[in-house]
Structure formats: structure tokens, C-alpha cells
C-alpha positions as CSV (number, residue, x, y, z in Angstrom):
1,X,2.7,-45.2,-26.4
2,X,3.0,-42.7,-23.5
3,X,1.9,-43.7,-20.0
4,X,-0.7,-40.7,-18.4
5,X,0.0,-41.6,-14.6
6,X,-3.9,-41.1,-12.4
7,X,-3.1,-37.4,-11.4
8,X,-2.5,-36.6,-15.0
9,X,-5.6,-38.1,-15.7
10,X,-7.5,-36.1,-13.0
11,X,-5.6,-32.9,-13.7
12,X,-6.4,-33.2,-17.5
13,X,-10.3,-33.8,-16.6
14,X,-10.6,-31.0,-14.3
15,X,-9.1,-28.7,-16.8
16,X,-11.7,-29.7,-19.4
17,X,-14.1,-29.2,-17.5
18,X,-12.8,-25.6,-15.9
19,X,-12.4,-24.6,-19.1
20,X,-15.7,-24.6,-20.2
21,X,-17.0,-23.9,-17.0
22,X,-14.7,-20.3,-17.6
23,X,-15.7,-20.0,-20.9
24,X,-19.3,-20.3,-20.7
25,X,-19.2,-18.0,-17.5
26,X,-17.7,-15.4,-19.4
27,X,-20.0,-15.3,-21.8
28,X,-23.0,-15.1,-19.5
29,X,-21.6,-12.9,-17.1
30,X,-21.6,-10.7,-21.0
31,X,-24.6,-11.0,-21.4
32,X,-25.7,-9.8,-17.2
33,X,-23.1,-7.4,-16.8
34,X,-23.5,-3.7,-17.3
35,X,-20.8,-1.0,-16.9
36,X,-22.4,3.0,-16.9
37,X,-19.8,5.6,-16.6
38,X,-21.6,8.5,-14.9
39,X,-20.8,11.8,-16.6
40,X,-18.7,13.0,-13.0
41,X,-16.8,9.9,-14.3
42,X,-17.7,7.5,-11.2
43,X,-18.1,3.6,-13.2
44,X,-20.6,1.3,-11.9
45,X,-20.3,-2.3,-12.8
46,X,-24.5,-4.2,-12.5
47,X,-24.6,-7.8,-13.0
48,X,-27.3,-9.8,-12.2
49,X,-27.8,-12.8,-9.9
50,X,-31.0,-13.1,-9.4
51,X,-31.2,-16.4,-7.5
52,X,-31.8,-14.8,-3.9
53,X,-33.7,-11.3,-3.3
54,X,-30.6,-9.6,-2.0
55,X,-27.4,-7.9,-3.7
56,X,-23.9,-7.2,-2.6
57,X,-21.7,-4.4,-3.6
58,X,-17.9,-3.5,-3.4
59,X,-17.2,0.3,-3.7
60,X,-13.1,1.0,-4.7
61,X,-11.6,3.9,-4.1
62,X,-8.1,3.6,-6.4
63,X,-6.4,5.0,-3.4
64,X,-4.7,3.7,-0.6
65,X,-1.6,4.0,2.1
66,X,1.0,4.8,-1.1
67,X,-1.3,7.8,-1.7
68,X,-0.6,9.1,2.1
69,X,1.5,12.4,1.9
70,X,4.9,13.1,2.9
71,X,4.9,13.2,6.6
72,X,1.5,11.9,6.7
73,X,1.4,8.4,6.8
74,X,-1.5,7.3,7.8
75,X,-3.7,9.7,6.2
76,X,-5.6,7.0,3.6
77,X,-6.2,4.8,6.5
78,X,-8.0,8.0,8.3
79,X,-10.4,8.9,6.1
80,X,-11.8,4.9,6.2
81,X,-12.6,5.5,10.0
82,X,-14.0,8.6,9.0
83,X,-16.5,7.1,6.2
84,X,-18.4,5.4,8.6
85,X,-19.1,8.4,11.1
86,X,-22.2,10.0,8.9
87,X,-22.6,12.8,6.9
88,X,-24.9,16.1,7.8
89,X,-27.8,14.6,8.1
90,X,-26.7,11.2,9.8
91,X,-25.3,10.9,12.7
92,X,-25.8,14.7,14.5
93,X,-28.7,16.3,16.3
94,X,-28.3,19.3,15.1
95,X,-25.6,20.0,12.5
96,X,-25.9,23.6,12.2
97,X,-24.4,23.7,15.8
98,X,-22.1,20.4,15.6
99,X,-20.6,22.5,12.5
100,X,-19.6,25.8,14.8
101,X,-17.9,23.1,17.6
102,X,-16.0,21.1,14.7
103,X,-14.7,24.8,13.7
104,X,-13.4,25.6,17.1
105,X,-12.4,22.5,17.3
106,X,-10.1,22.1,14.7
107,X,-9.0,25.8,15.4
108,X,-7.9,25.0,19.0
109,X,-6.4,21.6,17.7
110,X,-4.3,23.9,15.2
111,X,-2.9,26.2,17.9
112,X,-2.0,23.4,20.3
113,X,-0.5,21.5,17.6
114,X,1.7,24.1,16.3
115,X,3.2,25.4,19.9
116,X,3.7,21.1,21.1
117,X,5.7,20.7,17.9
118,X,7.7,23.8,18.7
119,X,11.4,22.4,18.4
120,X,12.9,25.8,19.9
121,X,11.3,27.7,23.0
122,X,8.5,25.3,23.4
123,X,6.5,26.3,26.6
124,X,4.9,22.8,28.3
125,X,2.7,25.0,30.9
126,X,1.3,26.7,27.3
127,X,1.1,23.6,25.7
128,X,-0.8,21.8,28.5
129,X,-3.1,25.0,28.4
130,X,-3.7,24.2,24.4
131,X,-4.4,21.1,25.3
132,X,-7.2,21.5,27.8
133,X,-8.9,24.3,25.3
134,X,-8.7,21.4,22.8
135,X,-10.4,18.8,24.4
136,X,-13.0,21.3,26.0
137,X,-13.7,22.2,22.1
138,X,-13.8,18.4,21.4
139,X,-16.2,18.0,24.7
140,X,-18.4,20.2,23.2
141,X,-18.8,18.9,19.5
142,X,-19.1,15.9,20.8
143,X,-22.4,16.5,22.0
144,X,-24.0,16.9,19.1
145,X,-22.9,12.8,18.0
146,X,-25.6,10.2,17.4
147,X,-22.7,7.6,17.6
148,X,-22.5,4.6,15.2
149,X,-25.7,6.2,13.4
150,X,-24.3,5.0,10.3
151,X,-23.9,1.4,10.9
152,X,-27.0,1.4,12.7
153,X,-29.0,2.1,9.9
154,X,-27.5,-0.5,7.5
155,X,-28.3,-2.7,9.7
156,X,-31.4,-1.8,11.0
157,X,-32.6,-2.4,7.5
158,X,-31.3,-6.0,6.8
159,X,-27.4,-5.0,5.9
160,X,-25.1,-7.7,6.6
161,X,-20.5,-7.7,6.8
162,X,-20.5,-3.9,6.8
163,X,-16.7,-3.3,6.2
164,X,-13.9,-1.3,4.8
165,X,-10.5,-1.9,4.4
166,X,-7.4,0.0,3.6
167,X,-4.3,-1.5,1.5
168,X,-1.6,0.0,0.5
169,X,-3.6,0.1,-3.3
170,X,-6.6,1.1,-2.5
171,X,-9.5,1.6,-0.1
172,X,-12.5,-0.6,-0.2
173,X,-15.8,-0.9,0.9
174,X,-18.7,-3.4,1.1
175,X,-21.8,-5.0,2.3
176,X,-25.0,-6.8,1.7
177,X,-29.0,-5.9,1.5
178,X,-32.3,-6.7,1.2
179,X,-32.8,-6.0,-3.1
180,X,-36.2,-4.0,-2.2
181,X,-33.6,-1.3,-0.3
182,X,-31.5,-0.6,-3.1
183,X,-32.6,3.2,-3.1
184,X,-31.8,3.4,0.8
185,X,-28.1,2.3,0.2
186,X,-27.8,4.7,-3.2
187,X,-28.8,7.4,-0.7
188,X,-26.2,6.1,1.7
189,X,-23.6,5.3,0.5
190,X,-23.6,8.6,-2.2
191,X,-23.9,10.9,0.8
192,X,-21.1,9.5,2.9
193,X,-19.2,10.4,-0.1
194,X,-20.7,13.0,-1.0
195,X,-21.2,15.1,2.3
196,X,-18.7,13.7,5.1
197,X,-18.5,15.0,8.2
198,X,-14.9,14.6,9.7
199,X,-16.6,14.1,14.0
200,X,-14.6,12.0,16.6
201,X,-11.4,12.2,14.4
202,X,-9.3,12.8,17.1
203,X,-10.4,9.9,18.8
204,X,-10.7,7.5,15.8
205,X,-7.0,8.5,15.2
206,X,-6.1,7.4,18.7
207,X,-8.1,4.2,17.5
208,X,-6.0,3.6,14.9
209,X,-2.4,4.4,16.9
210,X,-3.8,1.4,19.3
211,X,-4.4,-0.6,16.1
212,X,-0.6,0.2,15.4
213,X,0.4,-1.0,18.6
214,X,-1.0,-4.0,18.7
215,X,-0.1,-4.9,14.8
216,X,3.2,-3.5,15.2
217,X,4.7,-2.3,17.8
218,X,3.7,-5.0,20.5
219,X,4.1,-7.7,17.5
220,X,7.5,-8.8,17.0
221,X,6.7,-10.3,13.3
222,X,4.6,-7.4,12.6
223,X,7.9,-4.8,13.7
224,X,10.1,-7.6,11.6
225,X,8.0,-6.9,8.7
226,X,7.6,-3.3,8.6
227,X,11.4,-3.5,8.9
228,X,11.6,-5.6,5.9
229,X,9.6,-3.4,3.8
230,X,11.6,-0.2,4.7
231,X,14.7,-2.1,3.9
232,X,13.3,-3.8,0.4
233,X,12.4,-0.1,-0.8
234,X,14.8,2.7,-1.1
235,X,12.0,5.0,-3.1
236,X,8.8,3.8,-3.6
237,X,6.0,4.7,-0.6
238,X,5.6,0.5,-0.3
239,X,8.5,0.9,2.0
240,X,6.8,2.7,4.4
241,X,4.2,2.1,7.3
242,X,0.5,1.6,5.7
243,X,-0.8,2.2,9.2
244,X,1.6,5.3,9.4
245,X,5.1,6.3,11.6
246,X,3.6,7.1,15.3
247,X,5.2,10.8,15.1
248,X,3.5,11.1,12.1
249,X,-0.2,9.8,12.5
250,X,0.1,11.4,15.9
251,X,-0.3,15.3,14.3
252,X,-2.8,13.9,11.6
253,X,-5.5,16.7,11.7
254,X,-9.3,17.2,10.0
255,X,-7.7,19.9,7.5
256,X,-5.3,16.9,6.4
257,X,-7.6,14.5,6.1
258,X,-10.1,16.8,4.3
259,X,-7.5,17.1,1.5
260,X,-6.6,13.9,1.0
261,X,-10.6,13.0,0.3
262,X,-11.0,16.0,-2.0
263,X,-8.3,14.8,-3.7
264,X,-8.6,11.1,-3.8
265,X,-12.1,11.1,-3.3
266,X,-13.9,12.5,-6.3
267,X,-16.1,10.3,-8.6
268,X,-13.5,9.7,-11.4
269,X,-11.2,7.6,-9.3
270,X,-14.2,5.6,-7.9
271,X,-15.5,2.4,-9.3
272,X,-18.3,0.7,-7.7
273,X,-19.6,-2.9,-8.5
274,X,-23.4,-4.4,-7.8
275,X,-23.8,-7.9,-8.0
276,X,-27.2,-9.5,-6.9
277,X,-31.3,-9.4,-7.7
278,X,-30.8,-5.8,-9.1
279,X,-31.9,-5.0,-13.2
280,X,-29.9,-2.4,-14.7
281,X,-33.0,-0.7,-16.1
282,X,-34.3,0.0,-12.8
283,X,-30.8,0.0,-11.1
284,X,-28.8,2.7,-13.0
285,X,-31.9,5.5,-13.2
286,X,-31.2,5.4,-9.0
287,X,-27.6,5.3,-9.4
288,X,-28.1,8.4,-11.7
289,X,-30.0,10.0,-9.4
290,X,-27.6,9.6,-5.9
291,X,-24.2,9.2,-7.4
292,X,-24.7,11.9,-10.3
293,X,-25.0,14.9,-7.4
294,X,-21.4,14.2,-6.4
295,X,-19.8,17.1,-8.6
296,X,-17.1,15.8,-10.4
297,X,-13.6,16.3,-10.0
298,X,-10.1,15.5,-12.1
299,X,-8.3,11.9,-11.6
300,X,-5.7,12.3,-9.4
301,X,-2.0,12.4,-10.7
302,X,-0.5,8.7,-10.7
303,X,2.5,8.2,-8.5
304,X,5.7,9.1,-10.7
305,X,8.7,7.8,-8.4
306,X,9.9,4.5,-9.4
307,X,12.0,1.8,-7.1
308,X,15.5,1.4,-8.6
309,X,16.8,-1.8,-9.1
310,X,18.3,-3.4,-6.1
311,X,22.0,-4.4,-7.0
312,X,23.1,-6.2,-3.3
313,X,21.5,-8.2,-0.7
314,X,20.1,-6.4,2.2
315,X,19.4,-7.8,5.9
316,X,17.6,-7.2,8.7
317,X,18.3,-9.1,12.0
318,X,16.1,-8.3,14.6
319,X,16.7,-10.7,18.4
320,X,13.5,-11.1,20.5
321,X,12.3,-13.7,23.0
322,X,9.7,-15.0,20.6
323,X,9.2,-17.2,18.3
324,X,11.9,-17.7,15.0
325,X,11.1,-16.2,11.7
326,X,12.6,-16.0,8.3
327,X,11.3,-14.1,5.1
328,X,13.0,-13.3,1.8
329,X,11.6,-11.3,-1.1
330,X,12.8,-10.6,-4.7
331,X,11.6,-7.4,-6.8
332,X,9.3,-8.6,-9.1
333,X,7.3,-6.4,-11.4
334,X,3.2,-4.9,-11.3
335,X,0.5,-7.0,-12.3
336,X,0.6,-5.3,-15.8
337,X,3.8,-7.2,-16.5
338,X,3.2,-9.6,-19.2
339,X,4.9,-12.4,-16.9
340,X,2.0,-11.6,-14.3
341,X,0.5,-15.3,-14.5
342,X,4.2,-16.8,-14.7
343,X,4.7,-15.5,-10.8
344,X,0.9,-16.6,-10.2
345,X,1.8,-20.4,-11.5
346,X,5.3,-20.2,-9.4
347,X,3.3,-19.2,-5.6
348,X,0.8,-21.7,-6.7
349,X,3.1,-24.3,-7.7
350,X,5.2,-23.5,-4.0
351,X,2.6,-22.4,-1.9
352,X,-1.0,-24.4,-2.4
353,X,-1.5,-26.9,0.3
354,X,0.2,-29.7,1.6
355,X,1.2,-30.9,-2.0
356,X,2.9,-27.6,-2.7
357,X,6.8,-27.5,-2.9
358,X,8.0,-25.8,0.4
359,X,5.3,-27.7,2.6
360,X,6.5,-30.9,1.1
361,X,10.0,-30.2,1.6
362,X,10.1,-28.1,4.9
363,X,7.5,-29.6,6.6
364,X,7.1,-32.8,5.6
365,X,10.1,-34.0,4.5
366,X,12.9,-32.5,6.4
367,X,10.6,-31.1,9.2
368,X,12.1,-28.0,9.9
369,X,9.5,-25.9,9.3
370,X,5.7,-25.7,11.3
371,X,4.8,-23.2,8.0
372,X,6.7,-21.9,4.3
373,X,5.2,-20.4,1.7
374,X,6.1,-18.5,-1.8
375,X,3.8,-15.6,-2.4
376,X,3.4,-13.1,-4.6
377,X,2.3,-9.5,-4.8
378,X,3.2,-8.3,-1.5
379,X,3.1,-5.9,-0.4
380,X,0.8,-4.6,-3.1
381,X,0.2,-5.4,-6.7
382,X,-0.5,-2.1,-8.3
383,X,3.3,-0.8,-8.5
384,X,6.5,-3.6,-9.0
385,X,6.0,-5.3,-5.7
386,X,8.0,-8.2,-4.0
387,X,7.5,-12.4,-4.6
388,X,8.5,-13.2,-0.8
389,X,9.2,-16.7,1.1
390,X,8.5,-17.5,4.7
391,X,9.2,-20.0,7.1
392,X,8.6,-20.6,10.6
393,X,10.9,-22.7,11.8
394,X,10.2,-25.9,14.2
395,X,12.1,-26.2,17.6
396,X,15.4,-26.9,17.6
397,X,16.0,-25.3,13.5
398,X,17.6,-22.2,12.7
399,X,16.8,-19.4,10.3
400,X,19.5,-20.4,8.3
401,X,18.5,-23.9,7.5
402,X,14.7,-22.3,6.0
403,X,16.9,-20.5,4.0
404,X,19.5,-23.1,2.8
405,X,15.8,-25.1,2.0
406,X,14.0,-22.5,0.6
407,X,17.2,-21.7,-1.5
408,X,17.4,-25.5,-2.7
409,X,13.5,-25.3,-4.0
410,X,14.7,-22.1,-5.6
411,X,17.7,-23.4,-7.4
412,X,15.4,-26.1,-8.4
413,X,13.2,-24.1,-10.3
414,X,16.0,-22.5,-12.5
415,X,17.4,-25.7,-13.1
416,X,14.7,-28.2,-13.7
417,X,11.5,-28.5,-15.6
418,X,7.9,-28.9,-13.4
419,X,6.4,-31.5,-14.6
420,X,3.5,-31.9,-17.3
421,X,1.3,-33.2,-13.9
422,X,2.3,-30.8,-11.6
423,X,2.0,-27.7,-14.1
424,X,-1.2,-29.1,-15.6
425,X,-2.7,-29.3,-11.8
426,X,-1.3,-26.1,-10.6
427,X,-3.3,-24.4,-13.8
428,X,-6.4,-26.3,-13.1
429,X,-6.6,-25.4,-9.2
430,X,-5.5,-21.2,-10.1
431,X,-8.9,-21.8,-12.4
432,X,-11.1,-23.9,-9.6
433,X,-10.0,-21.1,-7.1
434,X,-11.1,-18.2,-9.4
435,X,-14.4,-20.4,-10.0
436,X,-15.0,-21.0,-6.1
437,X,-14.5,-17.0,-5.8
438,X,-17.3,-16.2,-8.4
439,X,-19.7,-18.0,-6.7
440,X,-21.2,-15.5,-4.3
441,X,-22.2,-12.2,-4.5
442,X,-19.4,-10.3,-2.2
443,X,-16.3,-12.1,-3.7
444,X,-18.1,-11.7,-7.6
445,X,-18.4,-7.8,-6.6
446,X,-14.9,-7.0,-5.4
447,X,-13.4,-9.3,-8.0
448,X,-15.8,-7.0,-10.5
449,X,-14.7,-4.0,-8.6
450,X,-11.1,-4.5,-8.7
451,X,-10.5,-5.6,-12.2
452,X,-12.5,-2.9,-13.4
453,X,-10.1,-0.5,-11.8
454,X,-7.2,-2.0,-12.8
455,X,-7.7,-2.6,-16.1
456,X,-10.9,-0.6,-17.0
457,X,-12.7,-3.7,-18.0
458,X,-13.7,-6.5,-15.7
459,X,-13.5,-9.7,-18.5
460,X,-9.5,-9.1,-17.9
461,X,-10.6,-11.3,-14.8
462,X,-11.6,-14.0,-17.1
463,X,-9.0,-13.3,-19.8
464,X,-6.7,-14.1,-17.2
465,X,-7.3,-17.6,-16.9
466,X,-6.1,-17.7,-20.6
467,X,-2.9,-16.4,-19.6
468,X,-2.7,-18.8,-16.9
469,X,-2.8,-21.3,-19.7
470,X,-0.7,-20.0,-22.0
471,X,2.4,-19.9,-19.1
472,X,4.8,-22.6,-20.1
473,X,8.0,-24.9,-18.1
474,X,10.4,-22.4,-20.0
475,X,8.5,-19.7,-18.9
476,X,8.8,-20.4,-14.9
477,X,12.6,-21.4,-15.7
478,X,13.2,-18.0,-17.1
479,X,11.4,-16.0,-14.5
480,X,13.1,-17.9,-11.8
481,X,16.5,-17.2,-13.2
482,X,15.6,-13.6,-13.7
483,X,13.9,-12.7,-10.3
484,X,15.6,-14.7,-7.5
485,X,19.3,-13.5,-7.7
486,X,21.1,-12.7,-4.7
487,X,21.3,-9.3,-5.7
488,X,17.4,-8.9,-5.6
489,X,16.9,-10.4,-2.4
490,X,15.9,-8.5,0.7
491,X,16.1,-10.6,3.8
492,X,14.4,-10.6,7.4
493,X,14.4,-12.4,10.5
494,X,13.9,-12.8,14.4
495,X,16.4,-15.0,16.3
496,X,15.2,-15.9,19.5
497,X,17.7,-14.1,22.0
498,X,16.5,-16.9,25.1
499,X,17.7,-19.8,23.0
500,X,21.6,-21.4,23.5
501,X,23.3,-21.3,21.0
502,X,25.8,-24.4,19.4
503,X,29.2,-23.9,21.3
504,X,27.9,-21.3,23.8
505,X,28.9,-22.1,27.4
506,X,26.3,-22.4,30.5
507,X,27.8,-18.7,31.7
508,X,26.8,-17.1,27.9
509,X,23.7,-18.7,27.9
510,X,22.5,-17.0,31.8
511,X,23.4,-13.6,30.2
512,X,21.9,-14.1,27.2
513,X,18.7,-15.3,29.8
């Protein structure tokens, strides 16, 4: 008779009960979820929570930093700050005017911009004079700005966690309201897409170079990891800079960034999710009546270039006087990959908490290590993406020896089966996590949101957890054998230059200093 040790026991209880907790959600969630495609192709995903007199919504855009053009980098990010600037009737005193000054403002930006990136016969006195006729053009459109109108409305009429954000997938945006001003933020958020008006770009772009800067280029682990990524892709756009190259976001301009939202921008590659008091009987007559004047458009192209398999180990090394850090990653493929929830089990099984595999044995055990972790999806999860490992080492460790450890809990996988406990509880905690994440109105919208767009039907977020379940010892063996080879890996760290080295003499160590 087999012995079921007390974490079995728990694990095995916690599943039964997550199991029918997923199952019996999924069938109500049926049964309060609507999905209306609106004939300029723009899906809206309704469910109802009527427990509190408010509702939350996550608009996604299936764009993001890989859609940025050649030599724009940048771009995707751009049009976010621009979102929240207003539209023709928000934000201006008088747009009739403020239209004229953006004109002659995006004319004078055009000449100065052309004769400053003059490679041969450039003329600085000329360009200094462009210049000045720029920012007297900007001066004067500027006038016409009721700043921050936007926001102020929202607000000013109960909105809570207005936000946006830009990955490298898409581009998302989201907050909450009062349920008896679900007409107001139809009107709002249609027109913003609907009729954007491109004011203070210029000096939301210099907003987002200082958000480079201090990400990036004042950020030793944010440089190393930009680094990584450009060495990890040889092809594919995730290899370059979401926030975009500084020559490059530097000569972003309006008639740019009016492109890229004409493009990316029209109702067919737009999927917006309502979770909250709101009935779909009186919801989607409004949602008809704001979100069906946006004229339609076609779905963009989808990216064709394709990363090719990495066949040899590549490094980056950068020296700083800051603190140590090591990553790895190994080419893994999309989230459409059949062995999706095999890599979900692994980062889970490595990653989650102080039981997980790398704490346990970095920090814990052999105390090397302040943090490790195994993750995967990064840097995004729409195209083949990377499963990466990171470790911070403690004072006194190397680099090397996260790797050598890191390597050893690798090795381990291919070679040994997790155990019925550990593979039981790493199953039933994925599920409890997914639970925890339905429970309010913000996370159940963007989880909505985002499976919709990926998949074109939101119960794949539920159909998921089956998949989880279905993901076997063999399974993770295989994968592991498969995905971290030498060949596949990519690796990046810092060394701390200010640190003696073993051997090095008292005169090395002052020049190093």
C-alpha cells in the first residue's frame, strides 16, 4: 500500500477543489460573458459582475514595439503618450486655430529635421535658425492646450488607475468607473481613437527619451539587457529597443506617428473587454453607437520574418562598478506551441517562491545568490520568445558559480523525474494563481482582453488550466532536453570592475580602482 506523504495530501485536496472551482467558473463566466463583433470589426468582450456598482475595462490594441518601423523604434510607444492628450474637442480651446499651429508646426519640424540630418554640407548657423522657427511654431500651438484635459475628466467623474502600457506585443489600456457613467467613457474612449489629436508630441517624445535614460542608459542592468536581447536575436524585431535607439526616437515626427495609428489603429485589430455592473442589453446598444463611427479599416499584415535557429553560444560581458549580474536564455517557441503549459510548469516548478528550485538551491542552500529565477516568455509571448534564468549573486560569488548552479538544476531536469508532490503542487498553485487573478474586475478584463486577441476566444484562458493538467514528468524531461542546449543559449552579465580579483596583486587591483 503506497504512503501519500502530508504535502501530497494537501496538493491532491487543493487540486480537487481548483478544479471545480475552474470548472464551475467557466461555465458561469458562459453564461455572463458576451462577445459582439462590431461590423468595423472592433470585438467587445461584456461580462457581468454585478456585485459592486462600478466596471473596469481593458482596451488591446494587437500592436506593440515589434510593430515600430525600420528606423523608427519607438514609434508604438509614441502614440500611447499621445492617446492621452485629447482629441478635437478635448483638450484645446479652440481647435480650428490649434489645427493651423500643429500644420506649421510639423512643417517647420520637417525643414529643420531634414537640413540637421544633412550628412554632407550641413549648415549649423541654418540649422540653429530651423530650430528657433520650430519651437516658435511649437510656442504657438501650444497655446491653444488645455493640458491633461483628458485625465482630468476621467477622473473628475469617479475614474480610478487610468493607465496604458506599451510591450513589445501590444499596447494596452485601462481603468475603472462609476457603472452609471458607462456612456461618458464609450464617448471617451471611442473619440480618443477615433479623432486623436497628435499636441505636445515633441515634448512627450523628449519624455520618453528621459524614460530611456533612466531605464537604460543610466541603468547598468537595464543597458545589460537590452544588450542581451540584440545579441539573442539576429532577425526578429524582439532584439531591438521597445523604448527605441536614441538616434532613432530622436527624429520621430507627427507624420510618423500618424501612420503607424492609421495603420495599427483601426477597429479590426482592437479588442476591448468590460467586466463589472454593466448588462449587455443596455451595454452593447452604447457600444454600437460610439465605437461603430470609427470607419473601419483592414487588419494589419502579421509580421513575416522569422528568428533562425541559434546554432552557438553567444556572450555579452559588460564591466561596471555596480552590482553582479547573470542571465541566460534559451529560444523557446510562441504561446501557440502545443508545449506552451510544459514551459509554464518548468518556471513555475523553478521560479515560485521560496520552495521553488533555484531559490532553494542558490539562496538557501549554497547561498550564493540574494535572487534566481526561471521565467518564461520574455521578452514577449506572441512570436518564439526566450525561457531566461537570473541570478544576482551575494558578495563575495561570481557570475560563474550562478551559472555552474543554475546549469546543475538544469541538468537535473533532463535527467530526473519531478516528483508526483512537486508536479501535483506546481499544477495546483498555476490554477490558484489564475483563480486569485479572476477575482477582480481589472485583472478579469485584461485576462478577457488578452486571450481574446490571442486566440479569438477568451475560454482558451480556462481551457488552459486543462493543459496545465494534461503536462506530464516526460513531458518537462523532453522539453528540457530540447530547449536548454548550449547551442541555444544566449548569455549576459556585469562583473563588477571595482572588485579584486583571485590572484590579482595590490598594484592591479589600484588600477582596476
Amino acid at each position: 500500500m503506497r504512503r501519500f506523504s502530508p504535502v501530497f495530501l494537501i496538493a491532491a485536496f487543493m487540486a480537487c477543489m481548483v478544479g471545480s472551482s475552474i470548472a464551475q467558473d467557466l461555465a458561469s463566466f458562459e453564461k455572463r460573458t458576451t462577445v459582439k463583433v462590431l461590423k468595423n470589426g472592433l470585438t467587445v468582450v461584456v461580462c457581468e459582475r454585478p456585485e459592486a456598482p462600478v466596471f473596469s475595462f481593458a482596451t488591446i490594441v494587437d500592436a506593440g514595439s515589434v510593430q515600430d518601423p525600420s528606423g523608427q523604434s519607438g514609434l508604438a510607444h509614441m502614440f500611447e503618450h499621445m492617446a492621452f492628450k485629447g482629441t478635437d474637442r478635448i483638450g484645446t480651446t479652440n481647435y480650428a486655430q490649434e489645427k493651423i499651429a500643429l500644420d506649421k508646426v510639423e512643417q517647420a519640424y520637417a525643414a529643420y529635421d531634414r537640413e540637421d540630418r544633412r550628412e554632407v554640407g550641413r549648415d549649423p548657423k541654418k540649422v540653429a535658425a530651423l530650430k528657433a522657427e520650430f519651437d516658435k511654431a511649437v510656442e504657438n500651438a501650444n497655446k491653444f492646450v488645455i493640458k491633461n484635459r483628458f485625465g482630468e475628466i476621467v477622473e473628475r467623474e469617479g475614474g480610478i488607475g487610468l493607465n496604458a502600457g506599451t510591450s513589445l506585443d501590444s499596447t494596452d489600456y485601462l481603468y475603472s468607473m462609476p457603472a452609471n457613467r458607462l456612456e461618458l467613457w464609450a464617448y471617451l474612449e471611442s473619440e480618443r481613437f477615433r479623432h486623436p489629436v497628435f499636441r505636445e508630441f515633441y515634448k512627450e517624445r523628449d519624455v520618453v527619451h528621459e524614460e530611456r535614460r533612466l531605464r537604460i542608459d543610466s541603468n547598468p542592468i537595464g543597458r545589460m539587457v537590452e544588450q542581451f536581447l540584440a545579441a539573442a536575436y539576429e532577425a526578429h524585431p524582439y532584439g531591438r529597443s521597445g523604448v527605441g535607439w536614441p538616434s532613432e526616437l530622436d527624429h520621430l515626427s507627427v507624420t510618423e506617428a500618424e501612420k503607424f495609428f492609421h495603420k495599427y489603429y483601426g477597429p479590426a485589430n482592437v479588442v476591448i473587454a468590460v467586466v463589472g455592473d454593466v448588462k449587455p442589453e443596455q451595454f452593447l446598444p452604447i457600444v454600437e453607437k460610439y465605437f461603430g463611427r470609427i470607419p473601419a479599416a483592414p487588419k494589419p499584415e502579421p509580421l513575416t520574418t522569422v528568428e533562425p535557429p541559434q546554432t552557438a553560444e553567444r556572450s555579452v560581458v559588460m564591466h561596471e562598478t555596480s552590482q553582479p549580474f547573470y542571465i541566460e536564455g534559451y529560444h523557446r517557441p510562441s504561446y501557440r506551441d502545443p508545449d506552451d503549459e510544459v514551459y509554464t510548469v518548468i518556471s513555475d516548478l523553478l521560479s515560485a517562491g521560496r520552495t521553488s528550485r533555484l531559490y532553494r538551491t542558490l539562496v538557501r542552500d549554497k547561498k550564493i545568490a540574494v535572487a534566481a529565477a526561471g521565467f518564461s516568455g520574455f521578452p514577449g509571448q506572441k512570436y518564439p520568445g526566450l525561457f531566461a534564468f537570473l541570478a544576482v549573486p551575494l558578495p563575495g560569488h561570481t557570475n560563474q558559480e550562478q551559472a555552474q548552479a543554475i546549469h546543475d538544476e538544469i541538468d537535473r531536469l533532463k535527467n530526473q523525474d519531478v516528483s508526483d508532490e512537486d508536479l501535483q503542487m506546481v499544477k495546483t498553485r498555476i490554477k490558484a494563481d489564475l483563480i486569485r487573478g479572476l477575482a477582480n474586475n481589472e485583472g478579469l478584463a485584461q485576462q478577457l482582453a488578452t486571450y481574446q486577441t490571442r486566440y479569438g476566444d477568451w475560454r482558451e484562458l480556462f481551457r488552459s488550466v486543462d493543459r496545465i493538467d494534461k503536462v506530464t514528468k516526460a513531458d518537462i524531461r523532453r522539453i528540457a532536453n530540447k530547449t536548454f542546449v548550449e547551442g541555444n543559449r544566449t548569455v549576459a552579465m556585469i562583473e563588477n570592475t571595482s572588485q579584486k580579483k583571485p590572484g590579482q596583486g595590490a598594484q592591479k587591483q589600484k588600477e582596476t580602482q
